[in-house]
C-alpha positions as CSV (number, residue, x, y, z in Angstrom):
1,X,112.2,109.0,79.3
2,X,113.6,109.5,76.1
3,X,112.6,106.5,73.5
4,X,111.4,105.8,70.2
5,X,107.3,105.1,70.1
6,X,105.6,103.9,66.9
7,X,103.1,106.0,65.7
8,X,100.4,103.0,65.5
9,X,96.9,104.8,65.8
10,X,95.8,105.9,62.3
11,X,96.5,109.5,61.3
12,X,98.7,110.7,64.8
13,X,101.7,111.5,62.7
14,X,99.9,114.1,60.1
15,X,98.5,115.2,63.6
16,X,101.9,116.0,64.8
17,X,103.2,117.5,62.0
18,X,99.9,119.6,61.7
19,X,99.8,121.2,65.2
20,X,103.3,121.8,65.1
21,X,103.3,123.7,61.8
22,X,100.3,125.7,63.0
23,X,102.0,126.3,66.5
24,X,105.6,126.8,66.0
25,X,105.7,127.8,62.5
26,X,106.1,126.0,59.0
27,X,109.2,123.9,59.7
28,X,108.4,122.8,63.2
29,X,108.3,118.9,62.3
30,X,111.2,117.2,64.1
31,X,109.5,116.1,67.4
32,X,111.4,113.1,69.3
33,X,108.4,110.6,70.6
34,X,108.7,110.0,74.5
35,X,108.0,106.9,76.4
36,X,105.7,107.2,79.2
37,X,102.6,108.3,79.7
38,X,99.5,104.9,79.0
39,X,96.8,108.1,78.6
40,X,98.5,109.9,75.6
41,X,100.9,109.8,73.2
42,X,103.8,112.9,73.9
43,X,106.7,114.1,72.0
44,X,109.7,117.0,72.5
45,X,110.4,119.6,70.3
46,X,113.7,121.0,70.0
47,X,112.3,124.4,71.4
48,X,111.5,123.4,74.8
49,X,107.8,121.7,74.3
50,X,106.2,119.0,74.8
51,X,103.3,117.7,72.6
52,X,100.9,115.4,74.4
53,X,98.0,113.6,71.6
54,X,95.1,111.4,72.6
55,X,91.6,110.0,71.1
56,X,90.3,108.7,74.1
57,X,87.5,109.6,75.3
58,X,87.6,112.3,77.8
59,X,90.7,113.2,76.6
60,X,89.5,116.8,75.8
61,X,88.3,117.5,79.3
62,X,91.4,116.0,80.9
63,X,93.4,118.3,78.9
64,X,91.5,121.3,79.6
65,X,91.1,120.3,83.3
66,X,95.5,120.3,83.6
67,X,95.1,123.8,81.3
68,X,92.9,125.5,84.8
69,X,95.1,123.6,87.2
70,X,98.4,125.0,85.7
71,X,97.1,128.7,84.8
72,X,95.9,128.7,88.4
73,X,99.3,127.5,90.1
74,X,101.6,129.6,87.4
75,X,99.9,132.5,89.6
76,X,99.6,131.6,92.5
77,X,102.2,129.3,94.2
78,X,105.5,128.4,93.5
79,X,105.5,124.5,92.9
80,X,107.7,124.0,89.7
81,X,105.5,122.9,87.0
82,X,105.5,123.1,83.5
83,X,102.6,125.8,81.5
84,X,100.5,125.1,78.8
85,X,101.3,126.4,75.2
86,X,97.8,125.8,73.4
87,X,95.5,123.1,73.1
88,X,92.9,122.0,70.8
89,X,91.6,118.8,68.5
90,X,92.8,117.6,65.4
91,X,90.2,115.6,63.7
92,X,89.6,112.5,66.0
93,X,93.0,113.9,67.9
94,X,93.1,116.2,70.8
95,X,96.1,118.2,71.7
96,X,97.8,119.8,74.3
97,X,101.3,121.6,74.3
98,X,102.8,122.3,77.7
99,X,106.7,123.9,78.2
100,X,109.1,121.1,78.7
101,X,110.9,120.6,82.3
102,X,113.7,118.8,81.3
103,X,114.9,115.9,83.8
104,X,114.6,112.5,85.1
105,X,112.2,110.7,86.4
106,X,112.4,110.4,90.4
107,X,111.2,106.8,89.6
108,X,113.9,106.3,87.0
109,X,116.7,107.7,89.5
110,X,114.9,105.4,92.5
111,X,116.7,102.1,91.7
112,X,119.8,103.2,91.9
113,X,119.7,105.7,94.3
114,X,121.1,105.6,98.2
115,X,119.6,105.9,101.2
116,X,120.4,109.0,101.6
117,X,119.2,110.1,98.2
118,X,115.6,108.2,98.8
119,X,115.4,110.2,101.7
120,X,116.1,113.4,100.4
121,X,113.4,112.4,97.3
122,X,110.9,111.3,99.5
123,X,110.8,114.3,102.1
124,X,111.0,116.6,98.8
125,X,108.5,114.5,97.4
126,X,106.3,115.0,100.8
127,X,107.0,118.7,101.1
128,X,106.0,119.8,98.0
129,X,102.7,117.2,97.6
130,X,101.9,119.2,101.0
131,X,102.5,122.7,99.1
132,X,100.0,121.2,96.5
133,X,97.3,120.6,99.3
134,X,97.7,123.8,100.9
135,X,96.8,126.1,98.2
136,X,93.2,124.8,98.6
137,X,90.2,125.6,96.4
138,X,86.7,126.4,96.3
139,X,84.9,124.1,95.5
140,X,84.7,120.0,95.5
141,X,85.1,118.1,92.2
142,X,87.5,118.7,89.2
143,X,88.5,122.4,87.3
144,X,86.8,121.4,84.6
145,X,82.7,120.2,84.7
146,X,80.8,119.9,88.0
147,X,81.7,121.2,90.7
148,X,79.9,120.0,94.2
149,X,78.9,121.6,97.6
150,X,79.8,118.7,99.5
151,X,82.2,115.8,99.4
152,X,78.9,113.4,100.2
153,X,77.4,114.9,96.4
154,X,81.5,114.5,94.9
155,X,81.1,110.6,96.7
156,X,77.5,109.8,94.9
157,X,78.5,111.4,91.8
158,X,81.5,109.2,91.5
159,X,80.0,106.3,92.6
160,X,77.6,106.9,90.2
161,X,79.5,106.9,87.1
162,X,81.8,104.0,88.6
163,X,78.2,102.0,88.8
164,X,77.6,102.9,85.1
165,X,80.9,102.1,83.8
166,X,81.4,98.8,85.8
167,X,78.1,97.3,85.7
168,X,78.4,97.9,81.5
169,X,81.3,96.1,81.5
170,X,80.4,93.5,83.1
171,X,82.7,94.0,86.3
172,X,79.9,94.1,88.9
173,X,76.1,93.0,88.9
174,X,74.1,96.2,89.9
175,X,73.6,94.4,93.2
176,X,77.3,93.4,93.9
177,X,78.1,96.7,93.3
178,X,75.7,98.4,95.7
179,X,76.3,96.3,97.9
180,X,80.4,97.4,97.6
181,X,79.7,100.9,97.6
182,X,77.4,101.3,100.7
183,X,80.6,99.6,102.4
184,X,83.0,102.1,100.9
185,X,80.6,105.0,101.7
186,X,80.9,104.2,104.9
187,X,84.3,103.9,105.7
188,X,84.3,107.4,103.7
189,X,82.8,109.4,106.6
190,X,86.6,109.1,107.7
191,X,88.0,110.8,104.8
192,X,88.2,114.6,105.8
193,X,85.9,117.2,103.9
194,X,88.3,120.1,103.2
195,X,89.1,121.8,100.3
196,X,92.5,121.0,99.2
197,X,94.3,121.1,95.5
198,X,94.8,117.3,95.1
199,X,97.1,116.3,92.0
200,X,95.0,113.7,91.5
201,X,97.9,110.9,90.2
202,X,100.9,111.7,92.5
203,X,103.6,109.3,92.2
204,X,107.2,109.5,91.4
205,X,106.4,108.9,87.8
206,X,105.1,111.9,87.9
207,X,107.9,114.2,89.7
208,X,111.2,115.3,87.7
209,X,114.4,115.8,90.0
210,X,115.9,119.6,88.3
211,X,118.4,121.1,89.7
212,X,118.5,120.0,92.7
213,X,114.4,120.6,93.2
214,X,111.3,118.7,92.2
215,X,109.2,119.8,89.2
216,X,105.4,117.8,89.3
217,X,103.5,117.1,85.6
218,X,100.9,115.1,84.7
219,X,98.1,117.2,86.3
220,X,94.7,115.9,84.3
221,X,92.8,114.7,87.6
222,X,93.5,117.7,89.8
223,X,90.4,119.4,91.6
224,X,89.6,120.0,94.9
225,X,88.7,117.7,97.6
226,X,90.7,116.2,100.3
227,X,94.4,115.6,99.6
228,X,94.8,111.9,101.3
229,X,93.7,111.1,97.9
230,X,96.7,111.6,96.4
231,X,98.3,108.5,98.9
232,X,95.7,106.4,98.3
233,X,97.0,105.6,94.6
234,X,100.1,103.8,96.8
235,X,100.1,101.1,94.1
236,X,100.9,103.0,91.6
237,X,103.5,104.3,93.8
238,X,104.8,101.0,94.8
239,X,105.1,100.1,91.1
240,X,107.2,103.2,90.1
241,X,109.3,102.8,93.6
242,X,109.2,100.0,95.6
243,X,109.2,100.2,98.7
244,X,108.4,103.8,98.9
245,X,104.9,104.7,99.8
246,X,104.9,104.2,103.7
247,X,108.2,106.8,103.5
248,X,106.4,108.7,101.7
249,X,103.2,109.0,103.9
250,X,105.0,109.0,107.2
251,X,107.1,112.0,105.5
252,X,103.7,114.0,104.7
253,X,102.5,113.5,108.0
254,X,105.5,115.1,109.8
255,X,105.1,118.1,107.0
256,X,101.4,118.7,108.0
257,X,101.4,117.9,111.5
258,X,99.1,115.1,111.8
259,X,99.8,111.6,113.8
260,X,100.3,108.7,111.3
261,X,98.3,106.2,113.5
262,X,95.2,108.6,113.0
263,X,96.1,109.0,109.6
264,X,95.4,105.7,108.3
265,X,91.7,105.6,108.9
266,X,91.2,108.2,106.5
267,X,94.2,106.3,103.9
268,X,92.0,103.2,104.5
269,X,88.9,104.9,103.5
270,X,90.2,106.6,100.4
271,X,92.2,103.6,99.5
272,X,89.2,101.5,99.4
273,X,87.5,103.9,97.0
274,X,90.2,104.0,94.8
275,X,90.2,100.7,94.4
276,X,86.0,100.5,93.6
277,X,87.0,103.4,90.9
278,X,89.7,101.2,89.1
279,X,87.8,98.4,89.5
280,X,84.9,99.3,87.3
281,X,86.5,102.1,85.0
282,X,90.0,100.7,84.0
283,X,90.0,100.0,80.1
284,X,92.0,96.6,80.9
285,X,90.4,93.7,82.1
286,X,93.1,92.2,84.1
287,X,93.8,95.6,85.8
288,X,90.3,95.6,86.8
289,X,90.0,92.2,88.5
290,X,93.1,92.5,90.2
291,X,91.7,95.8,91.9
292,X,88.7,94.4,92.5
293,X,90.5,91.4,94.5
294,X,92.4,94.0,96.2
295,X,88.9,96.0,97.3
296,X,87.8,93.1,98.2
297,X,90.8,92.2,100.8
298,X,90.6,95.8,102.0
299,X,86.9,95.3,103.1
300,X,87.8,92.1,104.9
301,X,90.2,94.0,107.2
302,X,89.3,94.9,110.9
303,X,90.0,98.7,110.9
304,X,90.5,99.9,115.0
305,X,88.4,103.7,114.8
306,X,90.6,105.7,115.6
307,X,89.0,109.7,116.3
308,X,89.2,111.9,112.8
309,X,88.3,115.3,114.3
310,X,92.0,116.3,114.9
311,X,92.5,115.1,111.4
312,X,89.9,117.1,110.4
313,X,90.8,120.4,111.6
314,X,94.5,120.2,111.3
315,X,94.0,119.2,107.3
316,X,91.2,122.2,106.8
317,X,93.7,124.9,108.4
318,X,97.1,124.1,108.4
């Protein structure tokens, strides 16, 4: 992950010296930039941190969202993850410091790995994504702004802001989009409506192999709501190691106890609303278009019902 980033957006490197000196003391300057994450810019420090810096918008709520998800898991489970340091804004800046894990990237180790070792990273991978989920929470929605007594309300309130977003953009006409949603809604009654602790971007970009155990990062979308969310994003997952995100679901689905076949419905249904959110919120055009295409080939697919009650209650109280 190591690399060397250029410092293009105006002012981020007086930002990085500043927090530091205010963090770690007057000489705390020498922080090595780290490829990686297309949300923030990060960079090590020598004493075990990691410094992550961002003006986009929303940037402060996704930071403070990962600050409640970590503080909550530090106490109460035992998933390796890293804890935040202090947080804050810097003129146009915000900031967050977490303590660094220090390893690769399952996706980096991926390519080159056996079979054996894919299977070893995907079950690990499975085991502790299902660890994640059974911590549960109380409440729908994110740590960090509303929360919602059903997932129907989480549904409209992010289809809502998806409608905003992609009509002002110019990805959908009001109409098209409607017409989208009340297709995706449907095939949403499938998804189950427990209360799980989904990551929110689980892929293996996003797990470090240490010492023989996996460490997860990157938690700025977790919340509560159903946990097949977090195998929906199986393009991402494809894209960080291919060929891996039917291993990985069939290896969940042995962990939690819960038929693959019946499975999918609800992976269809949360799939297909992934793909509606990237469609009309993702800052790059092309990335849009080519979600949208993809929504659009989802809908066109004959899905055989298959009964979600089962689902249902083994997800809410395993």
């Amino acid at each position: 992950m190591d690399g060397h980033v250029q410092l293009t957006a105006p002012g981020l490197g007086v930002t990085v010296e500043d927090v530091l000196r205010a963090v770690l003391g007057p000489h705390a300057n020498d922080a090595v930039p780290l490829e990686g994450g297309t949300r923030s810019s990060a960079f090590r420090h020598r004493r075990g941190i990691v410094l992550r810096i961002s003006e986009r918008v929303g940037a402060g709520e996704r930071f403070e969202n990962e600050r409640a998800a970590l503080a909550l898991l530090g106490r109460v489970s035992d998933v390796r993850c890293p804890a935040v340091v202090d947080s804050g804004r810097h003129g146009p800046f915000f900031w967050q410091m977490t303590t660094l894990i220090q390893g690769p990237s399952v996706a980096s180790l991926w390519p080159n790995a056996s079979s054996k070792e894919r299977r070893w990273f995907v079950d690990a991978a499975a085991q502790t994504l299902a660890d994640v989920h059974r911590l549960g929470l109380p409440f729908f929605g994110d740590f960090v702004g509303p929360r919602y007594a059903s997932t129907e309300d989480l549904l409209a309130a992010r289809l809502a802001h998806a409608r905003a977003e992609g009509t002002k953009a110019g990805r959908f006409e009001p109409l098209e989009f409607d017409a989208l949603a009340s297709r995706v809604t449907e095939r949403a009654r499938a998804i189950p409506a427990v209360k799980e602790f989904r990551h929110g971007d689980f892929h293996f970009g996003n797990l470090l192999f240490v010492d023989r155990d996996l460490a997860v990062v990157d938690f700025e979308w977790a919340g509560g709501g159903c946990g097949v969310a977090d195998l929906a994003i199986d393009d991402y997952q494809e894209e960080v190691a291919a060929e891996s995100p039917a291993l990985l679901q069939t290896s969940y689905c042995e962990r939690i106890g819960v038929d693959r076949d019946a499975f999918q419905q609800s992976l269809f249904a949360a799939r297909a609303l992934w793909k509606l959110l990237q469609a009309s919120t993702r800052r790059s055009p092309l990335k849009a278009v080519a979600n949208k295409a993809e929504l659009l080939d989802l809908l066109s697919r004959r899905q055989t019902a298959v009964p979600t009650t089962a689902l249902s209650i083994t997800m809410a109280g395993r």
